[in-house]
Each structure stands twice: as structure tokens, then as C-alpha cells.
C-alpha positions as CSV (number, residue, x, y, z in Angstrom):
1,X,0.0,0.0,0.0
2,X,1.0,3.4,-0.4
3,X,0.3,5.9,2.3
4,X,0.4,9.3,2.2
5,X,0.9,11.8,5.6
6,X,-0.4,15.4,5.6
7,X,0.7,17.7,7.6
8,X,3.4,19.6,9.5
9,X,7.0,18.0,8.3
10,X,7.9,17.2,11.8
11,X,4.5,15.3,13.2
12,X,4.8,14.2,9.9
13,X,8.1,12.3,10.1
14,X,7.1,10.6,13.8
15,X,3.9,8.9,12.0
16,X,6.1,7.9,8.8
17,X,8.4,5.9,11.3
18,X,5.4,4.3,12.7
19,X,4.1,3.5,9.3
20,X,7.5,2.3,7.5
21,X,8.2,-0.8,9.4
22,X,5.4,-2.3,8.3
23,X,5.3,-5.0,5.2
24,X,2.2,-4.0,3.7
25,X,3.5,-0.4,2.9
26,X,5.4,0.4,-0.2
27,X,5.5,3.5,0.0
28,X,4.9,6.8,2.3
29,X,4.4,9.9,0.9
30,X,4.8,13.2,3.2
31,X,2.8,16.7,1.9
32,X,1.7,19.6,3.4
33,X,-1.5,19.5,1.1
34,X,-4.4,17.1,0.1
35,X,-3.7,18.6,-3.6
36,X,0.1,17.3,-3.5
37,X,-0.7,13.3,-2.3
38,X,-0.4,12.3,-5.4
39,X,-1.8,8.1,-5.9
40,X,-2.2,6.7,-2.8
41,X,-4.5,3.8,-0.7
42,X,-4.9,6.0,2.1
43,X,-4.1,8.5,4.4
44,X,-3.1,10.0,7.5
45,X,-4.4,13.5,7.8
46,X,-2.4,15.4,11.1
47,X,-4.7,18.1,11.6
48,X,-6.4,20.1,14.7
49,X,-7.3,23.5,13.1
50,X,-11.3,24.0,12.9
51,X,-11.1,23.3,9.6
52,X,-10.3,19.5,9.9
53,X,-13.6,17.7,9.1
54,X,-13.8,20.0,5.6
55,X,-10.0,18.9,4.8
56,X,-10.9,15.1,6.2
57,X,-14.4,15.0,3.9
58,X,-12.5,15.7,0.5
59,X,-9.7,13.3,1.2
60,X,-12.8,11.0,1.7
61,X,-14.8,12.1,-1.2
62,X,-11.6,11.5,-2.5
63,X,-11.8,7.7,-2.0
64,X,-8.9,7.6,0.3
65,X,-9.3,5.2,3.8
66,X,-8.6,8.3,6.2
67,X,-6.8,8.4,9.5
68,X,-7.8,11.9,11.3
69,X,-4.8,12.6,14.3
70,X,-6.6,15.5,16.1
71,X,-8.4,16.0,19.0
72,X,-12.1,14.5,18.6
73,X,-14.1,16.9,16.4
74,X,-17.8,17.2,17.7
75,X,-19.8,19.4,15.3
76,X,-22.7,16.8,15.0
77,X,-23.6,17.9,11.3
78,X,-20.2,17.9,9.6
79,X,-19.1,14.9,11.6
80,X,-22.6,13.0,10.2
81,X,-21.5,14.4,6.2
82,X,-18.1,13.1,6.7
83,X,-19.5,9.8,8.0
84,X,-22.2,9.4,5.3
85,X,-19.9,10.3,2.5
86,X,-17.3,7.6,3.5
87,X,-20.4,5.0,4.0
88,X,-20.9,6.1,0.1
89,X,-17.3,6.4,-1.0
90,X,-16.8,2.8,0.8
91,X,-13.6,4.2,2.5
92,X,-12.6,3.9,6.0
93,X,-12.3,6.4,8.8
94,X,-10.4,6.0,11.9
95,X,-10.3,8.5,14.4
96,X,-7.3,9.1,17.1
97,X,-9.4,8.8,20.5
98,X,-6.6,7.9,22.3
99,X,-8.2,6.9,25.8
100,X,-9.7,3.4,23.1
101,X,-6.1,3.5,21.4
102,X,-4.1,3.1,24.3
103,X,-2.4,-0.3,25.2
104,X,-3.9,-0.4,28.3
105,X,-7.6,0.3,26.9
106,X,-7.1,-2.7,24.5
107,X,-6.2,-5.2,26.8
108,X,-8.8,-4.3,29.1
109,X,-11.6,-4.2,26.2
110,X,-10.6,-7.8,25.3
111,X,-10.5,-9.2,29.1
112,X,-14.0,-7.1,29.3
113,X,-15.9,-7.4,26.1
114,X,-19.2,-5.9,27.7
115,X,-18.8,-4.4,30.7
116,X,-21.7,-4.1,32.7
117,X,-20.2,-1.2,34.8
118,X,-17.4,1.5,33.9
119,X,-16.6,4.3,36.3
120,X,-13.9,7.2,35.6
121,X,-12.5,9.1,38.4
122,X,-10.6,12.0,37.1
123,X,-9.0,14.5,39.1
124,X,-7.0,17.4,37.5
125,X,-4.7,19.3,39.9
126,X,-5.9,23.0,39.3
127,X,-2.9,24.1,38.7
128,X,-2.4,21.8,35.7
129,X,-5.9,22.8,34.7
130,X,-5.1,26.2,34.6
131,X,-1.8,25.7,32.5
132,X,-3.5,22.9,30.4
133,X,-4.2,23.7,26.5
134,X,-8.5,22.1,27.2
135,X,-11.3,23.3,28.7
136,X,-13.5,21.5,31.2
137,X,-16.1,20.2,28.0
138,X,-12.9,18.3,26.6
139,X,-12.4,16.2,29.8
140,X,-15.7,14.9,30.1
141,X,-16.2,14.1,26.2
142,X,-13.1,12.4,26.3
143,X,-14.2,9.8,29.1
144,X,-17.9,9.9,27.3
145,X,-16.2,8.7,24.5
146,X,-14.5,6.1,26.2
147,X,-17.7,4.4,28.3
148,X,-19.9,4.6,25.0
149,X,-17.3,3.0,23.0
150,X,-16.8,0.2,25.2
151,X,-19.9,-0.1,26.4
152,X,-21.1,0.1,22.8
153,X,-25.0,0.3,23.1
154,X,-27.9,3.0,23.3
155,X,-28.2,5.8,26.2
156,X,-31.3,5.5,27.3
157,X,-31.2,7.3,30.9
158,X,-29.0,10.4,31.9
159,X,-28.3,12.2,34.8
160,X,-26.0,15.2,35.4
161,X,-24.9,17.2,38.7
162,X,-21.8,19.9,38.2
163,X,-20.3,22.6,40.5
164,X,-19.9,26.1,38.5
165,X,-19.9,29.3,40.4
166,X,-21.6,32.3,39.8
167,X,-23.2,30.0,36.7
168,X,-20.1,30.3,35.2
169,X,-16.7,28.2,34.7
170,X,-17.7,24.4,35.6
171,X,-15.2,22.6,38.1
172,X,-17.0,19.6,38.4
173,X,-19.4,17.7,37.3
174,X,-21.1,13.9,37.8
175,X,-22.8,12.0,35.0
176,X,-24.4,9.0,35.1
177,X,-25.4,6.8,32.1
178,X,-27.5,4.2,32.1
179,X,-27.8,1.8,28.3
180,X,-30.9,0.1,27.0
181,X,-28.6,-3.1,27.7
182,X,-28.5,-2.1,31.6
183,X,-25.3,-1.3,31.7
184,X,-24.5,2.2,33.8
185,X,-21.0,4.5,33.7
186,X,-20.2,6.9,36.5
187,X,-18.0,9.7,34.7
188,X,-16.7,12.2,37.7
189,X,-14.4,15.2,36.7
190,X,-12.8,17.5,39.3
191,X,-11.2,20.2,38.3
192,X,-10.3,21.7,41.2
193,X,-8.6,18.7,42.8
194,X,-5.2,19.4,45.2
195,X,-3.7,15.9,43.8
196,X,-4.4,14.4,40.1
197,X,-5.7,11.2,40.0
198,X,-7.4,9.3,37.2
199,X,-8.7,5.7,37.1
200,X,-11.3,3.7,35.0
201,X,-12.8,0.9,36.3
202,X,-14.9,-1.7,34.7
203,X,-17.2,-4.9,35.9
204,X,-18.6,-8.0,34.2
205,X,-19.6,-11.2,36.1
206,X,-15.8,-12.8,35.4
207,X,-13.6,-9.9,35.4
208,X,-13.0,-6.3,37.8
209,X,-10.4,-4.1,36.2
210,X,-8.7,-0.5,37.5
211,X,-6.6,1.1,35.3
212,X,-4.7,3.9,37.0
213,X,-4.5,5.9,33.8
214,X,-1.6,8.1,34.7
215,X,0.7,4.9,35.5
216,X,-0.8,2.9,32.4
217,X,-1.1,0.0,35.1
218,X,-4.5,-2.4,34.9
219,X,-5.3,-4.7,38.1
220,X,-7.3,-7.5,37.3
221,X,-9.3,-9.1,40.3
222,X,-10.7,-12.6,39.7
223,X,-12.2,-15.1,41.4
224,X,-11.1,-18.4,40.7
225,X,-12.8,-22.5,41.3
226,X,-15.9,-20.4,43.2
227,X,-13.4,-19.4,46.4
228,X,-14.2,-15.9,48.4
229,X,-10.5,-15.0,47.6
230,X,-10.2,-12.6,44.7
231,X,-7.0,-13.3,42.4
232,X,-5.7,-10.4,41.5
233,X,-2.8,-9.6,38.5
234,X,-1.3,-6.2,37.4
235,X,-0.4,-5.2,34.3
236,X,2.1,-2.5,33.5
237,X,1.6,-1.1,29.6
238,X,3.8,1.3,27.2
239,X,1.5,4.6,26.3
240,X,4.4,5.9,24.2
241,X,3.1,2.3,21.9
242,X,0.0,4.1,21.5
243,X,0.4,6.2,17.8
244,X,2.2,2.7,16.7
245,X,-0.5,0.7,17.5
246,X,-2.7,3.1,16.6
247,X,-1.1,2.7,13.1
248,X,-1.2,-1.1,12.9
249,X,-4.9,-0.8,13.5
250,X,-5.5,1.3,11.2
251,X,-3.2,-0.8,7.9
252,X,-4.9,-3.7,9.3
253,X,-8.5,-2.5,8.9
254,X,-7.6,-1.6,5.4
255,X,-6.1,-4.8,4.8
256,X,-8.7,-7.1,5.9
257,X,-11.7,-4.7,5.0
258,X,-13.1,-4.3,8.6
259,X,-14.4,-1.3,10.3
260,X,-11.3,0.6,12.3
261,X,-11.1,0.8,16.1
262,X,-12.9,4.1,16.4
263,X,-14.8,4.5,13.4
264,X,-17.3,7.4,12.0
265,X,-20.4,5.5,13.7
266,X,-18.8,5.9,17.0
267,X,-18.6,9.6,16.7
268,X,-21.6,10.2,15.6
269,X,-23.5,8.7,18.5
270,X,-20.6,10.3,20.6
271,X,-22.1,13.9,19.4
272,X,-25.5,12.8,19.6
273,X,-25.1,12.0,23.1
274,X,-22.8,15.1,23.7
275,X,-25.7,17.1,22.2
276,X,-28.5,15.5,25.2
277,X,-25.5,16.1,27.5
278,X,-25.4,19.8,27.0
279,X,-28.9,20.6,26.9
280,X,-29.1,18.9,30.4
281,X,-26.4,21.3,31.0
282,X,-27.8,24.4,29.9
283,X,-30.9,23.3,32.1
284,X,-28.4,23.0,35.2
């Protein structure tokens, strides 16, 4: 396959290192424009200006398999063209929502298929969340993203609590989900903690998992030939493996004509539920 990279020459030459060690590409061509890729099976598009879905829906319309490395767009209607025109174009779309991509994430999804119950604890020291490039709305959509993807049904319940003062800034906020298949998430974001902390936990009737996000470490608690005692294992993963892996998804998806990791379906139900989020927000 040949692959093309567009964007900045430097992000551009970390993912072409990711991409080159792998037997299926030929080729990897590096541009600064969609206009300059010249023939290839795909791309990787390394963009986070606003105008990344436009850029993203004519390499689509296109017929290029896109790869978007940004932060998670949200705009509900571009994200639903771009979706529909690569159902159309028959290309695929993978989307870099790193909290799925991570090594840890993957292991846990595959000891977990269907949870029944995910909580995420995150704490953000207020001085990082001060200094930190995101607003509060990126935090929480980031660990929505996570639960529905895992999860992977309908919302059929929601409830919301936050702390803003003066109606303003929010520092924290509580949301519970609850899915047709009665599965719940707890999402809780502080951001106004002394200490940062962040952990996602999930539940099924064989498995409990806690992955301390920060450490990339999973324990597993089992319990084993119906004894009270609970086994438990920990796991210690490699985030820097993430965009590598992340790659290797994304070449294997092609290759075997299977939908990627986090595909155009997952976003849009992530901005549809984003979209009932805010209006219980804007009722808080």
C-alpha cells in the first residue's frame, strides 16, 4: 500500500516511522497538502485546526481510507456528512481517540468485552488545569467517549450534577449513564482537585479491572474455582506504543476490510449523546 501523511513536516516524520516498518507499505508519501498526495491507498491527515472535518471529507470524497490525528471533532452535522460520504465512498475512517487506542484500553476491552459497569474518576490538579491547553467540555467528552465505545449500546437514561460558580466556569461535574442493555457509567471530573488522579474501572460477572491511567497499570481481580478469595494480576503497559498501535490498526483495517477501532459510527453517537448532554447542562 502506499500511504500518504499530511501535515506539519515534523509530526509528519514521527507517524512515517510508525508506518514504514510495516510489510504491507510500499511507499509513504509526506505533503503539506491534500492537492500534492499524489496516488495513494490511504491517508493519514495530522490536523487540529477547525477546519479538519472540511480537509478530512474531501480526502474522503476522495476515496482515500482516512486516519484523522486530532483532538475528537464534535460538530454533529459535519461529523454526520463526513460519515455518510465515506459509507458512500466505501472508504474507511479511523479516528485518534486515544483513551480506546491506548495499550492499556485494548487489553482491558478484550479481558471485558461488555462491561456491565465503567466508572472514571478524574481529578485534575488545578494548577495543571489552569496551564492545560483544554477546557473542562474536553475532559468529560473524552471519558464519554470512552464508556460509550466500550460499552457500545444506546443511552437511554442520563443524569448530570456539576459545581460552577456564579453559573459560570464548571469545576465539576457527575454524570451518570445508564444503556438500554443495563449497563451504567459513572463519569466524575474534578477540576479543582489538590492531587491528580485518574482511574477507570470496569465490571462484568468474570472480570474487575482498575486502570490507573496516569501509570498505564491495569489490576485485574478474579475469582477463581468459586473461592471468596479474589485473584488479583497487574499489568504495566507502554502509552508511548500508543500512535504505533494506533497505526497497525489502522493498515490492518484496510487490509482485511473491517471497520477501524474508532470509526465514523462511534462519533456520531458520541455527538449525539454530547448534544443531550449539553442541553441537560444548559438546564443545570
Amino acid at each position: 500500500m502506499k500511504i500518504g501523511i499530511i501535515g506539519p513536516a515534523d509530526r509528519a516524520m514521527a507517524w512515517e516511522s510508525h508506518l514504514r516498518p510495516h510489510r504491507s507499505v510500499s511507499e509513504v508519501i509526506i505533503t503539506s497538502r491534500l492537492k500534492d498526495i499524489g496516488d495513494v491507498d490511504a491517508c493519514l491527515l495530522l490536523d487540529d485546526s477547525e477546519e479538519r472535518l472540511a480537509r478530512l471529507l474531501k480526502a474522503v470524497k476522495q476515496g482515500y481510507h482516512c486516519f484523522l490525528v486530532s483532538e475528537l471533532p464534535t460538530n454533529r452535522d459535519q461529523v454526520e456528512k463526513v460519515y455518510h460520504a465515506a459509507e458512500e465512498s466505501n472508504v474507511l475512517l479511523q479516528f485518534s481517540h486515544w483513551p480506546t487506542l491506548a495499550p492499556a484500553s485494548k487489553w482491558m476491552s478484550k479481558k471485558v468485552v461488555k462491561p456491565s459497569l465503567v466508572q472514571v474518576i478524574r481529578e485534575i490538579n488545578h494548577t495543571e488545569y489552569y496551564d492545560s491547553d483544554h477546557n473542562f467540555d474536553y475532559y468529560w467528552i473524552d471519558e464519554l467517549a470512552f464508556c460509550l465505545r466500550w460499552i457500545n449500546g444506546a443511552v437511554h437514561h442520563i443524569d448530570l450534577k456539576t459545581v460552577s460558580f456564579k453559573g459560570e466556569h464548571l469545576y465539576m461535574l457527575h454524570l451518570f449513564l445508564r444503556f438500554d442493555s443495563g449497563a451504567t457509567a459513572n463519569i466524575y471530573i474534578n477540576a479543582a482537585s489538590a492531587e491528580s488522579n485518574h482511574h477507570r474501572v470496569a465490571a462484568d460477572n468474570n472480570y474487575m479491572l482498575d486502570c490507573n491511567v496516569r501509570e498505564q497499570s491495569v489490576r485485574l481481580a478474579e475469582q477463581k474455582n468459586y473461592q471468596k478469595r479474589l485473584y488479583i494480576n497487574k499489568q504495566t503497559f507502554d502509552a508511548s506504543k500508543s500512535a504505533e498501535l494506533a497505526s497497525l490498526e489502522f493498515l490492518k483495517s484496510i487490509q482485511l476490510n473491517r471497520p477501524t477501532i474508532y470509526n465514523g459510527y462511534h462519533l456520531v453517537e458520541l455527538t449525539k449523546t454530547i448534544e443531550k448532554v449539553k442541553k441537560r447542562l444548559s438546564r443545570a
